[in-house]
N, CA, C and O atoms as a CHARMM CRD file, in Angstrom:
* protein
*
  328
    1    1 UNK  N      1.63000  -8.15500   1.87700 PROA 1      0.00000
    2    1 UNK  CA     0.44100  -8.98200   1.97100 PROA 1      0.00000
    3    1 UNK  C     -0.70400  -8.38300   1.14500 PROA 1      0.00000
    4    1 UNK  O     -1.39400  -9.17100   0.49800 PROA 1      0.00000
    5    2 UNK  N     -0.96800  -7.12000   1.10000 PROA 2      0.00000
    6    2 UNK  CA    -1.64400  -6.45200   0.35200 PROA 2      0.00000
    7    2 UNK  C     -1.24000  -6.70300  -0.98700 PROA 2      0.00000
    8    2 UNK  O     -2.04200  -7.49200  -1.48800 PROA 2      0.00000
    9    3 UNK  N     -0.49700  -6.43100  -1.65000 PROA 3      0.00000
   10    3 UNK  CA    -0.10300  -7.01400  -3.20100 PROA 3      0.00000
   11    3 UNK  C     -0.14600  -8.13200  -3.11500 PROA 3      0.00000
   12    3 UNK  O     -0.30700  -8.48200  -4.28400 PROA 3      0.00000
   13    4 UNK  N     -0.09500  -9.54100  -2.14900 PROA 4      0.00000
   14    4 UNK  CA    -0.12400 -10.61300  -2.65200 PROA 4      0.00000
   15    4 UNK  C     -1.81200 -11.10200  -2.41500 PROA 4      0.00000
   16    4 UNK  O     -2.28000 -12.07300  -3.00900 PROA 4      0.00000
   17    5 UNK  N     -2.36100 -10.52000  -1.75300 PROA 5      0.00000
   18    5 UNK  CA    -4.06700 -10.80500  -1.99700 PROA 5      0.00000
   19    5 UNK  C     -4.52500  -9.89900  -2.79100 PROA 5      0.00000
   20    5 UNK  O     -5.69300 -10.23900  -2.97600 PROA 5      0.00000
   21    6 UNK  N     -4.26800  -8.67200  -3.55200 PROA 6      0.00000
   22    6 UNK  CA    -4.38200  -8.17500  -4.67600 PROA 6      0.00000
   23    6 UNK  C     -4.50000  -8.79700  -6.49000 PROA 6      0.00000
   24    6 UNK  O     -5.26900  -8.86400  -7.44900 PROA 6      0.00000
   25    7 UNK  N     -3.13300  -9.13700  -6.04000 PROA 7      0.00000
   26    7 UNK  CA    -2.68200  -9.69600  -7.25900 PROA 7      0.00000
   27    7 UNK  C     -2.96700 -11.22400  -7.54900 PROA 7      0.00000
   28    7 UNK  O     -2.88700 -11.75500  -8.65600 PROA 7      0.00000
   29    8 UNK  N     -3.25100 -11.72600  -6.57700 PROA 8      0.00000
   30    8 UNK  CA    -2.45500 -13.14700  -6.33100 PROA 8      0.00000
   31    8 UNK  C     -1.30000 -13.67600  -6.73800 PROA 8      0.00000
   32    8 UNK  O     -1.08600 -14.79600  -7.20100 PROA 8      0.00000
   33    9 UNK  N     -0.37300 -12.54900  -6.47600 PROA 9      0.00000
   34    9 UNK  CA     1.48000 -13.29000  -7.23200 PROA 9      0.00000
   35    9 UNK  C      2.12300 -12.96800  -5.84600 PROA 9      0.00000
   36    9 UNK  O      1.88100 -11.99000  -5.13800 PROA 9      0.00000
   37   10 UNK  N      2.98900 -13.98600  -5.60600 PROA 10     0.00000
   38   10 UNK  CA     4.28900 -14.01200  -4.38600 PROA 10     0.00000
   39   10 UNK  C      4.86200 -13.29900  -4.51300 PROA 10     0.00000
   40   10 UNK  O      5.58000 -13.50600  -5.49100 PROA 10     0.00000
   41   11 UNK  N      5.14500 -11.89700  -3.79600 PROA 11     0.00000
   42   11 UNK  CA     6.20400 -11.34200  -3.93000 PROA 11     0.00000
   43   11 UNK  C      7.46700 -12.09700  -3.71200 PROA 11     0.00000
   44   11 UNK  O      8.36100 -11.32300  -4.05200 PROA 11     0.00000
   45   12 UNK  N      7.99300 -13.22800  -3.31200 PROA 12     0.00000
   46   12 UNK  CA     9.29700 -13.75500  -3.39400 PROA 12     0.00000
   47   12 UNK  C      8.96300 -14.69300  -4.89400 PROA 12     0.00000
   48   12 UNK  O      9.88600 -15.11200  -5.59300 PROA 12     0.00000
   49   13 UNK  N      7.59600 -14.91000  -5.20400 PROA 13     0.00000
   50   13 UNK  CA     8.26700 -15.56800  -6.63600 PROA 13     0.00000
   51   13 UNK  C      8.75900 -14.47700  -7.70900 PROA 13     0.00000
   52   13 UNK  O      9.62800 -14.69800  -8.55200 PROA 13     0.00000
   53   14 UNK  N      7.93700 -13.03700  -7.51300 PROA 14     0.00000
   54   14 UNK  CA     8.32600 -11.78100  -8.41200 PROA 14     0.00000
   55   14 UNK  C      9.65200 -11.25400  -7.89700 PROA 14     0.00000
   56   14 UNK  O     10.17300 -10.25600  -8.39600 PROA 14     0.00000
   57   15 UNK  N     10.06800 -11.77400  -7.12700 PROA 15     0.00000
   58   15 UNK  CA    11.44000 -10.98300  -6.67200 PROA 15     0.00000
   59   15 UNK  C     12.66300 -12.12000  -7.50000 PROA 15     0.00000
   60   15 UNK  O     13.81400 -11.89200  -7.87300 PROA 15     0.00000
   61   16 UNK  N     11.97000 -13.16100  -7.55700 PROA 16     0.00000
   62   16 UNK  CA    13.04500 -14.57400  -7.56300 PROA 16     0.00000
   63   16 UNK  C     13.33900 -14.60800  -9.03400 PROA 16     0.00000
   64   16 UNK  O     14.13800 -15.39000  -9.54800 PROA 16     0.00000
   65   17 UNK  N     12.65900 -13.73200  -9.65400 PROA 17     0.00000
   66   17 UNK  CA    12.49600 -14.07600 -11.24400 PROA 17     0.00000
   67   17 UNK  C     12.66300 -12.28100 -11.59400 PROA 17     0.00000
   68   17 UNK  O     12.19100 -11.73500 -12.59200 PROA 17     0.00000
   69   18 UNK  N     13.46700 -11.57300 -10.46900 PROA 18     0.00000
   70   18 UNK  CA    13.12600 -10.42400 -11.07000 PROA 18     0.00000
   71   18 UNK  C     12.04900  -9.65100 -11.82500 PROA 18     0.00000
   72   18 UNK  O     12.39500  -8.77000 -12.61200 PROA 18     0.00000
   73   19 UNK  N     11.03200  -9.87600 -11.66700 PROA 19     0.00000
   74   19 UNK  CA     9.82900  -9.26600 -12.08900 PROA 19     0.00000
   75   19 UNK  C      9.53700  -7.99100 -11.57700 PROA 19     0.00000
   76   19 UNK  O      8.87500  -7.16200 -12.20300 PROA 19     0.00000
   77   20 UNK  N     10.14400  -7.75600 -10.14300 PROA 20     0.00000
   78   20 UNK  CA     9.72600  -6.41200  -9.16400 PROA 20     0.00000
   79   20 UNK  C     10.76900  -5.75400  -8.48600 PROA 20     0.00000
   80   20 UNK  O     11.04200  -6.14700  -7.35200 PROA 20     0.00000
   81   21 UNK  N     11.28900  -4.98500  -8.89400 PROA 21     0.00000
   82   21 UNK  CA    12.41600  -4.82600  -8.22300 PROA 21     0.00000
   83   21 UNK  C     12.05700  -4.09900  -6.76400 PROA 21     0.00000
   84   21 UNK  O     10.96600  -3.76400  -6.30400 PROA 21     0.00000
   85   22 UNK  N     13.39800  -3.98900  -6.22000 PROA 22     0.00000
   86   22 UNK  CA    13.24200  -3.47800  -4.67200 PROA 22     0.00000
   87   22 UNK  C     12.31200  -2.04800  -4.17300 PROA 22     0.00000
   88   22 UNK  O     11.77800  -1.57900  -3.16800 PROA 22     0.00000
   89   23 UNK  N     12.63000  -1.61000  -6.22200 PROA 23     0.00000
   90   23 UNK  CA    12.29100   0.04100  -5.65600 PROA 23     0.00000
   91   23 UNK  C     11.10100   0.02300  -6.05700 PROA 23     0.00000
   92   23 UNK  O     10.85900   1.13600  -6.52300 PROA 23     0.00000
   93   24 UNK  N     10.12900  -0.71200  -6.13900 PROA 24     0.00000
   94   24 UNK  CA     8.37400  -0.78600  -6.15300 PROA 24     0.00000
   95   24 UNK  C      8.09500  -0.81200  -4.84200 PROA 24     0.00000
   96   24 UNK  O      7.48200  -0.05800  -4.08600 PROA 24     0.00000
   97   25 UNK  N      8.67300  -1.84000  -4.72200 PROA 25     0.00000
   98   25 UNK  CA     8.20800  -2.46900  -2.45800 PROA 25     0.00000
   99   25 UNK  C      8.23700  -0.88900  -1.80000 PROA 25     0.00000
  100   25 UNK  O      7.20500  -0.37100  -1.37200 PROA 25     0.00000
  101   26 UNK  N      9.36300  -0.30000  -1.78200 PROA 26     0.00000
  102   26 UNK  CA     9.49900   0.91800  -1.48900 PROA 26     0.00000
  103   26 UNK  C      8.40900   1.66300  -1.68400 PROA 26     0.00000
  104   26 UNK  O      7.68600   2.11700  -0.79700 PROA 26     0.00000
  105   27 UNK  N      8.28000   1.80000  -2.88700 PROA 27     0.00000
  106   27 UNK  CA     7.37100   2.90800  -3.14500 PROA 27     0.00000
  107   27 UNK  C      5.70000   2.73600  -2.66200 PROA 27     0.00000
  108   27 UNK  O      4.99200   3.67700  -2.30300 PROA 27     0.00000
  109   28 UNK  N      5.31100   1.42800  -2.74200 PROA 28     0.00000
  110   28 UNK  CA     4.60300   1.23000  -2.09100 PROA 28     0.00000
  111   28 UNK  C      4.34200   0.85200  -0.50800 PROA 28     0.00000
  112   28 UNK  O      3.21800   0.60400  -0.07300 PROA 28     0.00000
  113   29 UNK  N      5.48200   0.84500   0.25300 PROA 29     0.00000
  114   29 UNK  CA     5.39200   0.89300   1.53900 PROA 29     0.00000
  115   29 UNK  C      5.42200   2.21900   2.10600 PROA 29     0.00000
  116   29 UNK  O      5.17700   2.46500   3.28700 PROA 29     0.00000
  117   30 UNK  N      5.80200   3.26200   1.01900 PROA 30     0.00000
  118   30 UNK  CA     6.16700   4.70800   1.63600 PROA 30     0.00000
  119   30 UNK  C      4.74000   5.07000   1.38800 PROA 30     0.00000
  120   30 UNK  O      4.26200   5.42100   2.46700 PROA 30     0.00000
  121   31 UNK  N      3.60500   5.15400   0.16300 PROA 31     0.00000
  122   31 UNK  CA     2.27300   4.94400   0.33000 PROA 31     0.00000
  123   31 UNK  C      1.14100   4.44800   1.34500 PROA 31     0.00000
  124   31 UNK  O      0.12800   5.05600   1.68900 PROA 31     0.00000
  125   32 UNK  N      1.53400   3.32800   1.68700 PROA 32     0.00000
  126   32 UNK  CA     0.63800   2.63800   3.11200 PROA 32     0.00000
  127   32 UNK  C      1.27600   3.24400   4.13900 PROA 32     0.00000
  128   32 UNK  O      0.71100   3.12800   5.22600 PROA 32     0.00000
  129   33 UNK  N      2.59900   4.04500   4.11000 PROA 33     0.00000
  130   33 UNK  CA     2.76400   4.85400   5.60600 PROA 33     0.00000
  131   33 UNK  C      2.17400   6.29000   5.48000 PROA 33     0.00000
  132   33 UNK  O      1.89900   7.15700   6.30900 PROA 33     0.00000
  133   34 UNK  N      2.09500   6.21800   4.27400 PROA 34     0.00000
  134   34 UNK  CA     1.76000   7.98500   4.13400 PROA 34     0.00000
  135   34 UNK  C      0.37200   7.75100   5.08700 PROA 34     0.00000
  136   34 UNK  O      0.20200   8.45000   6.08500 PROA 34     0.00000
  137   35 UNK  N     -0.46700   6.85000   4.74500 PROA 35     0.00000
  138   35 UNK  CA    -2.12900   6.99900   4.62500 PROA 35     0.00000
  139   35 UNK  C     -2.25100   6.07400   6.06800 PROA 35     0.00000
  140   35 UNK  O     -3.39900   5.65300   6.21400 PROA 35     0.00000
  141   36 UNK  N     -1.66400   5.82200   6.75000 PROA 36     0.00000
  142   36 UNK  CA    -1.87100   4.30100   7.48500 PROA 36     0.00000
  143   36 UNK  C     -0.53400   4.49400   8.84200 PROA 36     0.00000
  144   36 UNK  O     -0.56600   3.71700   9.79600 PROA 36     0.00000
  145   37 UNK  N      0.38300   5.41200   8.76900 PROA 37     0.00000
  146   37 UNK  CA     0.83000   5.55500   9.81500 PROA 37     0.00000
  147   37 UNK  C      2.19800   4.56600   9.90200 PROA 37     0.00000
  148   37 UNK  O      2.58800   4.00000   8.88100 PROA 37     0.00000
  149   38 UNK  N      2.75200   4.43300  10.91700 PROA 38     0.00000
  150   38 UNK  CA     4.15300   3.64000  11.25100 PROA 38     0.00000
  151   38 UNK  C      3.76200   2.19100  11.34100 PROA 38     0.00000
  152   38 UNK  O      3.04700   1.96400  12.31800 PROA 38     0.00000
  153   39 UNK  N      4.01300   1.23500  10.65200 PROA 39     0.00000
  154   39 UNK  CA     4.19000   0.02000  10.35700 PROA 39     0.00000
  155   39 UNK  C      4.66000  -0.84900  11.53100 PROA 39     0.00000
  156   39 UNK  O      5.65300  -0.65500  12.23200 PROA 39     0.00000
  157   40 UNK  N      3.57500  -2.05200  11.63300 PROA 40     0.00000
  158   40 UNK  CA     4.22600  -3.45700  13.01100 PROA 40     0.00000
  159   40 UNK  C      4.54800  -4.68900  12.20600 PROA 40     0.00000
  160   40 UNK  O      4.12700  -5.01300  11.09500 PROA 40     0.00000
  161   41 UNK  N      5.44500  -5.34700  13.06900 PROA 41     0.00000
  162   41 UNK  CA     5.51600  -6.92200  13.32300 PROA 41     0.00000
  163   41 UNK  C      4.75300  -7.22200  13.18000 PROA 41     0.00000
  164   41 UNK  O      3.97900  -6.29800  13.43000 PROA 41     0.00000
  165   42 UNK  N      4.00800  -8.39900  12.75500 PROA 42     0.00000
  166   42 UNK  CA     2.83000  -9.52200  13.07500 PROA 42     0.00000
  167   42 UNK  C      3.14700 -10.81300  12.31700 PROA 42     0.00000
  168   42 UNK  O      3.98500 -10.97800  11.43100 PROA 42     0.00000
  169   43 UNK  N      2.27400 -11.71400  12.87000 PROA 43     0.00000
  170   43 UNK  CA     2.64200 -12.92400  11.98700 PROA 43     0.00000
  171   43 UNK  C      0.89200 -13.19200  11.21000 PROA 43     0.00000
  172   43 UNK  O     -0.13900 -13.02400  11.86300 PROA 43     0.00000
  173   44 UNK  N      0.90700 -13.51000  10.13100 PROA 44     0.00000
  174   44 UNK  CA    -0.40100 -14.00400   9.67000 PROA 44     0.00000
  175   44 UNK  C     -0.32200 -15.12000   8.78600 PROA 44     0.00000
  176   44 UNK  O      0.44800 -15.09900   7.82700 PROA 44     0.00000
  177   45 UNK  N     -0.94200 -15.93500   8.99600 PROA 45     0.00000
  178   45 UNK  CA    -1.16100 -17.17800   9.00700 PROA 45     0.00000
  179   45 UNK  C      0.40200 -18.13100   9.22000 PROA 45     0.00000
  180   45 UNK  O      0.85400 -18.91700   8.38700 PROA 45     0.00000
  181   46 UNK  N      0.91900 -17.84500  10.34200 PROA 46     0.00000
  182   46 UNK  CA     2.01500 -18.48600  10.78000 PROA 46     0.00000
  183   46 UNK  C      3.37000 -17.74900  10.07800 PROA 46     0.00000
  184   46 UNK  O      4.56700 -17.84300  10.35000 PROA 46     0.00000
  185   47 UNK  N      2.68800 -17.02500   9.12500 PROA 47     0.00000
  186   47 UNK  CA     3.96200 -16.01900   8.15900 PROA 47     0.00000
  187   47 UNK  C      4.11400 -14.94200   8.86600 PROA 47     0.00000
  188   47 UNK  O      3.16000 -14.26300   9.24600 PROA 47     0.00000
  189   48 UNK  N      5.83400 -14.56900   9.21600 PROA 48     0.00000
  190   48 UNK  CA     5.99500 -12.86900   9.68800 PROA 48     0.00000
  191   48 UNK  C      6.15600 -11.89400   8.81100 PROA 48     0.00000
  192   48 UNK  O      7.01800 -11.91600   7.93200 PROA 48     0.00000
  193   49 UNK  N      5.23600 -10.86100   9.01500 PROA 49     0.00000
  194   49 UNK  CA     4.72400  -9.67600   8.41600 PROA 49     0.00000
  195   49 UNK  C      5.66500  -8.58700   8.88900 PROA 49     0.00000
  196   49 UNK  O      5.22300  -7.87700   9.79100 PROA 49     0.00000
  197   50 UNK  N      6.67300  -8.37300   8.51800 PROA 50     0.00000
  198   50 UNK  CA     7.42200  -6.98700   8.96500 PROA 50     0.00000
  199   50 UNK  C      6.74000  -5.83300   8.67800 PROA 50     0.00000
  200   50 UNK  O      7.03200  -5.06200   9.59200 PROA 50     0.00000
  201   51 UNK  N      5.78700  -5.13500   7.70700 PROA 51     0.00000
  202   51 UNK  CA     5.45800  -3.85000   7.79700 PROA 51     0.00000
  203   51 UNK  C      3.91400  -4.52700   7.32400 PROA 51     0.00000
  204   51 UNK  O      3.45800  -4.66300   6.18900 PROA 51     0.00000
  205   52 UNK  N      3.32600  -4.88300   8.63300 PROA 52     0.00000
  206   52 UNK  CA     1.80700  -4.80100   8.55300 PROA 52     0.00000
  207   52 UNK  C      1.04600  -3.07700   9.12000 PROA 52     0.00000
  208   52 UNK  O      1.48600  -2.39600  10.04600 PROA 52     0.00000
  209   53 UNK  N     -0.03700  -2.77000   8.32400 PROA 53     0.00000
  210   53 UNK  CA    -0.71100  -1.77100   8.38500 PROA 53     0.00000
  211   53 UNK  C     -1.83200  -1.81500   9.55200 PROA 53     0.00000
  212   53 UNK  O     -2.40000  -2.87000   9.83100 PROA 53     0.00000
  213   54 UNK  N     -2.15200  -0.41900  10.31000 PROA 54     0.00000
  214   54 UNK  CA    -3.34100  -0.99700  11.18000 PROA 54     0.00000
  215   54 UNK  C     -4.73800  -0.16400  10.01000 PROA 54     0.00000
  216   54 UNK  O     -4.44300   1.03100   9.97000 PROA 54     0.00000
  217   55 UNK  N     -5.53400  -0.32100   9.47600 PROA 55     0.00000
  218   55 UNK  CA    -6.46600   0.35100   8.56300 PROA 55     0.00000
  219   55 UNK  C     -7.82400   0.57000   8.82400 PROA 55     0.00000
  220   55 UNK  O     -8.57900  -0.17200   8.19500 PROA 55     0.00000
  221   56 UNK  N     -8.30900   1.32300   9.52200 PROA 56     0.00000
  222   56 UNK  CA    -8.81100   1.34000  10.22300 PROA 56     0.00000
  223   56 UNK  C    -10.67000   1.12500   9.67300 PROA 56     0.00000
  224   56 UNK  O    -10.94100   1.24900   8.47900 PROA 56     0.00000
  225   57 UNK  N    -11.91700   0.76600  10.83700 PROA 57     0.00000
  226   57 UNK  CA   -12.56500   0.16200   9.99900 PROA 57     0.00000
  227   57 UNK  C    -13.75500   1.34400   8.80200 PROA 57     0.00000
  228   57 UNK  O    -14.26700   2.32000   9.35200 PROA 57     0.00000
  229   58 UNK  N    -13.96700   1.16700   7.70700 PROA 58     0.00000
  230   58 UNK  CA   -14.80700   2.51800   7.16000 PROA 58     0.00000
  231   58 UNK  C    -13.79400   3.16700   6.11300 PROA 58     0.00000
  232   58 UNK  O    -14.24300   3.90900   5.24000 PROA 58     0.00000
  233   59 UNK  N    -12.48300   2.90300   6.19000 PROA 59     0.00000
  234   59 UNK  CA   -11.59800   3.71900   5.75600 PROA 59     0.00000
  235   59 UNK  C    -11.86000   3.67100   4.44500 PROA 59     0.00000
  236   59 UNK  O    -12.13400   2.58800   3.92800 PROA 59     0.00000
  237   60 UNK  N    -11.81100   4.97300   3.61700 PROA 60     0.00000
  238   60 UNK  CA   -12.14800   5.22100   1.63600 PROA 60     0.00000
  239   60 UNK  C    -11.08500   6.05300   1.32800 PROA 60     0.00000
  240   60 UNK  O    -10.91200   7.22100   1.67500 PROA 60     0.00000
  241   61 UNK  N    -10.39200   5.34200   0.64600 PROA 61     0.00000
  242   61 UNK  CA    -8.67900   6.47800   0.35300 PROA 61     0.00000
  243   61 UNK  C     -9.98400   7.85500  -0.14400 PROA 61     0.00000
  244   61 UNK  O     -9.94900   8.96800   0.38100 PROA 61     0.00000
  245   62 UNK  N    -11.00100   7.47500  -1.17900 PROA 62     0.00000
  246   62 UNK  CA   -11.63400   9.16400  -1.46800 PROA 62     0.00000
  247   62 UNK  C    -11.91000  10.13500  -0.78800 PROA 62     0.00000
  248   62 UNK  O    -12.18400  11.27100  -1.17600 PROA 62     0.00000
  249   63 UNK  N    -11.84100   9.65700   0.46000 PROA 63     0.00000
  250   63 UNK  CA   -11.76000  10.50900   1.97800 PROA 63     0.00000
  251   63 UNK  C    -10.79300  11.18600   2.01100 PROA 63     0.00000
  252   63 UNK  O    -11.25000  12.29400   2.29300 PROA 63     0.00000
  253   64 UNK  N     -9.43200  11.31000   1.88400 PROA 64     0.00000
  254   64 UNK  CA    -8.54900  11.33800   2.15400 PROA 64     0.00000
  255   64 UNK  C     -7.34300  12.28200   0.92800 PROA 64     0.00000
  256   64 UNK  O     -7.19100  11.86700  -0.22100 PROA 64     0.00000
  257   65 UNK  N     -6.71100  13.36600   1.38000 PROA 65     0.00000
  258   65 UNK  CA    -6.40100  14.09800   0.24900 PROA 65     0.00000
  259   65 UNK  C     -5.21000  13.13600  -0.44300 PROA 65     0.00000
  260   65 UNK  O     -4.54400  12.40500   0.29000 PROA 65     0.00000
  261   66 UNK  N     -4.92800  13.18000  -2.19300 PROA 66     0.00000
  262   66 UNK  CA    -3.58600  12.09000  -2.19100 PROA 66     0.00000
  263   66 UNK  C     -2.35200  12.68700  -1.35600 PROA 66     0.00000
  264   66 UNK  O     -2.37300  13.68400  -0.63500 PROA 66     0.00000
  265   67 UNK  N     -1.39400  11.93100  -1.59900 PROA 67     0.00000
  266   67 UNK  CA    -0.11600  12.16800  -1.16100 PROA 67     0.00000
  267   67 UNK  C      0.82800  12.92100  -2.24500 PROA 67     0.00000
  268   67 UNK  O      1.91800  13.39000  -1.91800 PROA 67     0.00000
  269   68 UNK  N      0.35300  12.98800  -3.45700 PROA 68     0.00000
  270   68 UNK  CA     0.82200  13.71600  -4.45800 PROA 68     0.00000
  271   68 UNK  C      0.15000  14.87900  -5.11900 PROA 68     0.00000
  272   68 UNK  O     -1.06700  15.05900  -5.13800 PROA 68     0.00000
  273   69 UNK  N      1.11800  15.70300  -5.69600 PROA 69     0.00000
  274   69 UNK  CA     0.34100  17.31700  -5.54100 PROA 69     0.00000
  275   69 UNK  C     -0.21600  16.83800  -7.37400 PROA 69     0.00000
  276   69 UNK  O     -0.89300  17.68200  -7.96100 PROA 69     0.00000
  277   70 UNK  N      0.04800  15.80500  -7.95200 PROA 70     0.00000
  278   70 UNK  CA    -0.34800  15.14100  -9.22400 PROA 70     0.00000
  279   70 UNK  C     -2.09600  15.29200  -8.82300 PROA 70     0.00000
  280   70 UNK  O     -2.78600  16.27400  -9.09600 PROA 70     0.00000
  281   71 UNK  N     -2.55700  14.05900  -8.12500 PROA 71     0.00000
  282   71 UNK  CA    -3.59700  14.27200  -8.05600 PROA 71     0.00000
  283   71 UNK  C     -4.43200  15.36500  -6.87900 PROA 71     0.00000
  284   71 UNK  O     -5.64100  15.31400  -6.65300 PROA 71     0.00000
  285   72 UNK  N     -3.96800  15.82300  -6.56800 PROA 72     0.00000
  286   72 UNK  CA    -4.57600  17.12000  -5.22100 PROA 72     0.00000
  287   72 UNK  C     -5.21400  18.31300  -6.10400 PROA 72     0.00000
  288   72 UNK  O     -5.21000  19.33900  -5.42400 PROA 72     0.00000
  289   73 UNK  N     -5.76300  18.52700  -7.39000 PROA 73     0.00000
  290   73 UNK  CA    -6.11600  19.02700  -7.76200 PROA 73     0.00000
  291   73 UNK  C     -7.53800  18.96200  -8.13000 PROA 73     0.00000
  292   73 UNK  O     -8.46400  19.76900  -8.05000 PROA 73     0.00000
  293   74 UNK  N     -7.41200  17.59200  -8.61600 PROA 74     0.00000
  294   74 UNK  CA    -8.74600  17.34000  -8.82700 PROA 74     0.00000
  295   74 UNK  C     -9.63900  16.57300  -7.46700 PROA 74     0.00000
  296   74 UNK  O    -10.82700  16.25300  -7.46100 PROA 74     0.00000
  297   75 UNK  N     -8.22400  16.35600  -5.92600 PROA 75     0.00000
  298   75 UNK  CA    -9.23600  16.06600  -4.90200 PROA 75     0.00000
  299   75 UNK  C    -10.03100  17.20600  -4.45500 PROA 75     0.00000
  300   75 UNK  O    -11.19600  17.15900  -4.06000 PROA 75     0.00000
  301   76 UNK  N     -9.26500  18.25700  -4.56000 PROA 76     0.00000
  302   76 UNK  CA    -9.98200  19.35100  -4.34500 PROA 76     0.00000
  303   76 UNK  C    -10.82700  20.28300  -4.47700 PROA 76     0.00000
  304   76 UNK  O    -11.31400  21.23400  -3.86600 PROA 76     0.00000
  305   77 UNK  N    -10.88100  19.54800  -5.80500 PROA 77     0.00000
  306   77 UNK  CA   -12.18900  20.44200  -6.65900 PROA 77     0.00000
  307   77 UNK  C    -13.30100  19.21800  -6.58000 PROA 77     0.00000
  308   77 UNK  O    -14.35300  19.32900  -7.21000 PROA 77     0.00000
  309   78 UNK  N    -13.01800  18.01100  -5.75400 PROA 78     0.00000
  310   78 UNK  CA   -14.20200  16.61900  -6.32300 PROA 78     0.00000
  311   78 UNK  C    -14.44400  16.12400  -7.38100 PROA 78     0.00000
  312   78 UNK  O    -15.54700  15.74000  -7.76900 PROA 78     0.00000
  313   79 UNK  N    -13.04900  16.07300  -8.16100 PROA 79     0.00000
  314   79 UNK  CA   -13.55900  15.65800  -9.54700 PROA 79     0.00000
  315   79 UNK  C    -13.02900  14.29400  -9.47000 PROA 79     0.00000
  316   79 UNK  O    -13.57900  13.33300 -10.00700 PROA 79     0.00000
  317   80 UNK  N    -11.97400  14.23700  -8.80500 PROA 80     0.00000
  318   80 UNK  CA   -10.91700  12.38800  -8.74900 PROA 80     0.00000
  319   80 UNK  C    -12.26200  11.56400  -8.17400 PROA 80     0.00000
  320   80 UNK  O    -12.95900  11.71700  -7.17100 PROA 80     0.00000
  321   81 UNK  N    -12.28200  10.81600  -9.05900 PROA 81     0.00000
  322   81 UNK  CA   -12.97300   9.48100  -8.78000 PROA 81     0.00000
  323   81 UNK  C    -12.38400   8.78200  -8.72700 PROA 81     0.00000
  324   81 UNK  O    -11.45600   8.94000  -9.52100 PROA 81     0.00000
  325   82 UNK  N    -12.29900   7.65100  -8.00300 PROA 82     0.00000
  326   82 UNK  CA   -11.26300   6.66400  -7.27200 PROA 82     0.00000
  327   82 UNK  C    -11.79300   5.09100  -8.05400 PROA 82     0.00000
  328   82 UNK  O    -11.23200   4.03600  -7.76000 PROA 82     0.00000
């Protein structure tokens, strides 16, 4: 849901046309768990959401050290600008 109010593209029309393969979804669901915790059910707007996020309110990923030792260098010194 996040990539599709991002982007505005369907992930089933980018899946349907091969545009995205499986191992993006991945990589970005292993991201929103890193930062965001274990994933729920929900339905939104009558659609079911298998890995909805709870995000809590205030939240600034610049808060927050990355998940990769790529950028943890410059979180640490305050230089990553987001």
């Amino acid at each position: 849901m996040i990539f599709e109010w991002a982007t505005g593209l369907s992930l089933k029309d980018l899946h349907d046309r091969k545009a995205m393969p499986h191992a993006d979804l991945r990589k970005i669901n292993k991201i929103l768990e890193f930062y965001f915790g274990k994933p729920y059910m929900t339905y939104i707007l009558g659609r079911k959401v298998p890995k909805a996020y709870r995000v809590p309110p205030g939240w600034y990923v610049s808060r927050h050290r990355p998940m990769t030792l790529t950028l943890f260098h410059e979180y640490s010194t305050k230089t990553l600008n987001p």
